[in-house]
N, C-alpha and C positions, 0 to 999 in steps of 0.2 A: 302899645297894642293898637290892634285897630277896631271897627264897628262891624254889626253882624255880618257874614259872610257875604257874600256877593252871588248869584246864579251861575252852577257848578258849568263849566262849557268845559268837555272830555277833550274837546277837537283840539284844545288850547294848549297852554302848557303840561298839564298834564298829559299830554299823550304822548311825551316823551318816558315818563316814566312809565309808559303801559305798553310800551314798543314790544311786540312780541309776547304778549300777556293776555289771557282773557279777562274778563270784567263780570262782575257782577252788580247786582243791586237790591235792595229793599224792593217788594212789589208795594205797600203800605206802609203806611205809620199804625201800625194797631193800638187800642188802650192800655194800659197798662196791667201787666200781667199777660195777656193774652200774645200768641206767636205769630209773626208774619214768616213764611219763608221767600226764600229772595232767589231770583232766578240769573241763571245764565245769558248773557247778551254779548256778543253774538254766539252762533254755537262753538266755542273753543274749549279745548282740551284742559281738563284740570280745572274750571271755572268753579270757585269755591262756591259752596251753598253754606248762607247763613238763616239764623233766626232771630229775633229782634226777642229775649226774654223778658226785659224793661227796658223803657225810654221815661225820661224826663224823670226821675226822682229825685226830690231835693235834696242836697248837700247840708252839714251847718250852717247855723248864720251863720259865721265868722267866716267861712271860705268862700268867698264870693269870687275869687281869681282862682280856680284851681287850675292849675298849670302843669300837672305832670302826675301820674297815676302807679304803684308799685304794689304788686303782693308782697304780704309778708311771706319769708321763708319761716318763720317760727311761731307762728301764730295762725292756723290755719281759717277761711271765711274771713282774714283783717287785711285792710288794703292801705296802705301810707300816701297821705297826699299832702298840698301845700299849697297858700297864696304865691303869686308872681309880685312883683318892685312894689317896692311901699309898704308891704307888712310886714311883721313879726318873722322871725327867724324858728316858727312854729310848724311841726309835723305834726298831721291828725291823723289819727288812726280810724277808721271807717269800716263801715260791712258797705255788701252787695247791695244794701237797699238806700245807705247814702247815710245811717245812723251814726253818731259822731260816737266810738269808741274812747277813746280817749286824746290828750293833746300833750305833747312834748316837747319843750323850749329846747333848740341847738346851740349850745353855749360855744362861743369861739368863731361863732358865725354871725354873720349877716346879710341880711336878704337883701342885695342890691338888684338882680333882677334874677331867682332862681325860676328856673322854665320846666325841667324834667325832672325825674327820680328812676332810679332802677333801683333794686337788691338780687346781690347778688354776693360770691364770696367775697372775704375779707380781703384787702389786698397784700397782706402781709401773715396769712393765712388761714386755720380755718375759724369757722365763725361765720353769721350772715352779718353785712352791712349795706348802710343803703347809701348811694353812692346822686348829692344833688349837683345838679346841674346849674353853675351861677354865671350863664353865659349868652343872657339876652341883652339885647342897647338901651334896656331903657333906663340905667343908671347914669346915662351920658358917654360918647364915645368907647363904648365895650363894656359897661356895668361902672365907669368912671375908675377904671382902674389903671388908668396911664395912659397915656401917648406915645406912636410911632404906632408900633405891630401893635394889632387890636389885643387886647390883653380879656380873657377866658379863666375860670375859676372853679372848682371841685371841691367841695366842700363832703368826706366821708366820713359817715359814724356808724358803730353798732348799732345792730337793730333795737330799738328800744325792748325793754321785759314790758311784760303787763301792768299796766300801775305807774311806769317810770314816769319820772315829772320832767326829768333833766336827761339829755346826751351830750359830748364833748365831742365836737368835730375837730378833725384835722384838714389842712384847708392845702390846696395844693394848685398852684399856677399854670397855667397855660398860655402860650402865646400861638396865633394866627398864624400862616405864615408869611413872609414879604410882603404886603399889596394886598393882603385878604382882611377886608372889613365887613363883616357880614354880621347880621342878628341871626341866633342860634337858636333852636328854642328846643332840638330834639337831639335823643340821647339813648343809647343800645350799649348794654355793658353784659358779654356773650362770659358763658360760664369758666371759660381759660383766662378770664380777667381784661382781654380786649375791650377796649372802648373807644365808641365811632359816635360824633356828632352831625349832625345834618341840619346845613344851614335851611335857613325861610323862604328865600327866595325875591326878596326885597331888593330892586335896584343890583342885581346880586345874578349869578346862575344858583341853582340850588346843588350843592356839593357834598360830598362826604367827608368828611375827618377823621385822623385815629389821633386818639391821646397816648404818646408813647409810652409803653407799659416795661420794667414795674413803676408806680409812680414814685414819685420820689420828690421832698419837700423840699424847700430852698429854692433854687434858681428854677423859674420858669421852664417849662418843659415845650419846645416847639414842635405846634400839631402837625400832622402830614397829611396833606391834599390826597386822597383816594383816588379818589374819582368824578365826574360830574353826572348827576341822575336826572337833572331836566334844565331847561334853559330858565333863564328869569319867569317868575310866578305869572302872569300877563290876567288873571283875575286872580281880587281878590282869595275867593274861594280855593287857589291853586296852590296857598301859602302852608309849608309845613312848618306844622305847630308838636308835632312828639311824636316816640318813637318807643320799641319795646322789643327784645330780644326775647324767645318762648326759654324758659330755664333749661331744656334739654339743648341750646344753642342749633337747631335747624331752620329757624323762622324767624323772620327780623319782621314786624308791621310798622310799615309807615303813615302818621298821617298826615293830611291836611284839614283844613276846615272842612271842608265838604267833602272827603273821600279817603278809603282807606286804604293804602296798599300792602299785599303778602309779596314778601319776596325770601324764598329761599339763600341761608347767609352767604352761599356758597356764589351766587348769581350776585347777591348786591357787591360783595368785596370783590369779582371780577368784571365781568364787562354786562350782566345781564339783567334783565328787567323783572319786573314783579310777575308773579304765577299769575296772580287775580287782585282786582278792584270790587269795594263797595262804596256805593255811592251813597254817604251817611245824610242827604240832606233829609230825605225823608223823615228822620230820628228829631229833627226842630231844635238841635244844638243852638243855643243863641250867639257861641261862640266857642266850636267844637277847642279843645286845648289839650287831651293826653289821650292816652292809648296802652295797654294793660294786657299782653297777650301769651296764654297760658298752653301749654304744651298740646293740650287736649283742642285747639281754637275755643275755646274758651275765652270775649272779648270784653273788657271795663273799659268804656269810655269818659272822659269828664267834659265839659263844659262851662265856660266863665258864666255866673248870671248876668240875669240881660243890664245893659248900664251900670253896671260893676256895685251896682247897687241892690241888688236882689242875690242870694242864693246860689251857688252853683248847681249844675245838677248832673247826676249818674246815669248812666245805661248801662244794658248787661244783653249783650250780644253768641253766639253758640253758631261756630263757623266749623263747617267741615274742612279739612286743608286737604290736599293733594297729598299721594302720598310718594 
């Protein structure tokens, strides 16, 4: 992982990803509780307006990395998060205000660097499961999962019940393809069961992925190169850290440390750019890291605490999307 973000510069790599896109932004950071809305720059068509409903509230102790952000499907107001490398193989369950719901140990797993989370269906049918993402570098050379093709990891379980102590993941392989070594850190699992990962942008262009679908255990499944959505990160701040499919599968958000992109799923899986940007530096993310995007634009963001050593902390975001 890296240190707080860097001075967001639009001109940069980002503005590949904004080719043909309007942009928005926060005007303030308001206190807590209170709304800022955020304006159109420049004046383009569809330019989302949002509102800033919380910023900075803290996380539990113990999540000090949070890395990836997911609503429950069966638990309505609870949200599923997690540490990234080094911790426990531990899902928190959370409210909107960052209150630690409950914590549930993933038996079968381990957290060598998990980055994202979605839920979404079962992959073997119905039922919600939440589907983690164990396919960051910082376990050594791919999560330290082998040599040659970078080797990538999924680790899927039932949604936990209320109360549960324990879930049983099933763990399922991915392989890079030829030549493709990249840190991962974001993850979109669209309601027909597709799943596309979006590398960082590290040494790297920043790329789409799909994990061939249905999954299937045993022999590694090799990912398929999409597409390319921007050139190498060239500031910090340009690094994508997570990703979130809206459950009605029309909206994919991407983000980076310092900015958030909408892109209709239909434009990202072909050749087109995002609708609208916001520009989350205003929000004082110490280290923006997931993104949580609900049919209604309805926005949950997470953040590592500062020096891995304080707290994470939550925001609660209310975007109009184009329609």
């Amino acid at each position: 992982m890296v240190g707080p973000i860097s001075l967001f510069r639009r001109a940069l790599a980002m503005a590949a990803l904004l080719a043909a896109a309007g942009a928005c932004r926060v005007d303030e950071a308001p206190a807590h509780g209170k709304r800022a809305q955020a304006t159109a720059e420049p004046a383009a068509p569809d330019a989302a307006q949002c509102a800033v409903l919380d910023k900075g509230l803290t996380l539990p102790d113990d999540l000090k990395e949070s890395s990836g952000i997911a609503p429950s499907r069966t638990q309505p107001g609870v949200y599923w998060t997690h540490n990234d490398s080094g911790n426990t193989p531990d899902l928190y369950a959370v409210d909107i205000e960052g209150h630690e719901l409950g914590r549930v140990r993933v038996v079968g797993a381990t957290n060598l660097d998990w980055e994202d989370i979605a839920a979404e269906r079962c992959p073997d049918g119905p039922g919600s499961c939440l589907y983690i993402a164990d396919s960051g570098d910082n376990g050594g050379g791919g999560g330290g999962k082998g040599k040659g093709q970078h080797a990538v990891r999924l680790d899927v379980v039932p949604e936990p019940a209320q109360g549960a102590r324990t879930v049983q993941a099933r763990e399922y392989q991915g392989l890079l393809p030829p030549g493709k070594r990249t840190d991962i850190e974001a993850m979109a699992v669209l309601p027909d069961g597709r799943i596309y990962l979006v590398s960082k942008g590290i040494r790297n262009e920043i790329e789409l992925f799909r994990w061939p679908t249905p999954l299937r255990q045993g022999a590694p499944a090799v990912l398929e190169r999409v597409r390319r959505l921007a050139p190498e990160a060239a500031e910090v701040g340009d690094r994508v850290t997570g990703a979130s499919a809206s459950p009605n599968g029309r909206w994919v958000a991407v983000r980076t440390y310092a900015a958030l992109a909408f892109y209709r799923t239909a434009d990202l899986l072909g050749s087109g750019g995002p609708v609208a940007q916001l520009d989350l530096e205003p929000l004082g993310e110490t280290q923006g890291e997931a993104v949580s995007l609900a049919d209604d634009g309805d926005v949950v963001l997470t953040s590592e605490g500062h020096g891995h050593h304080l707290p994470g902390t939550i925001a609660h975001l209310r975007c109009a999307l184009p329609q």
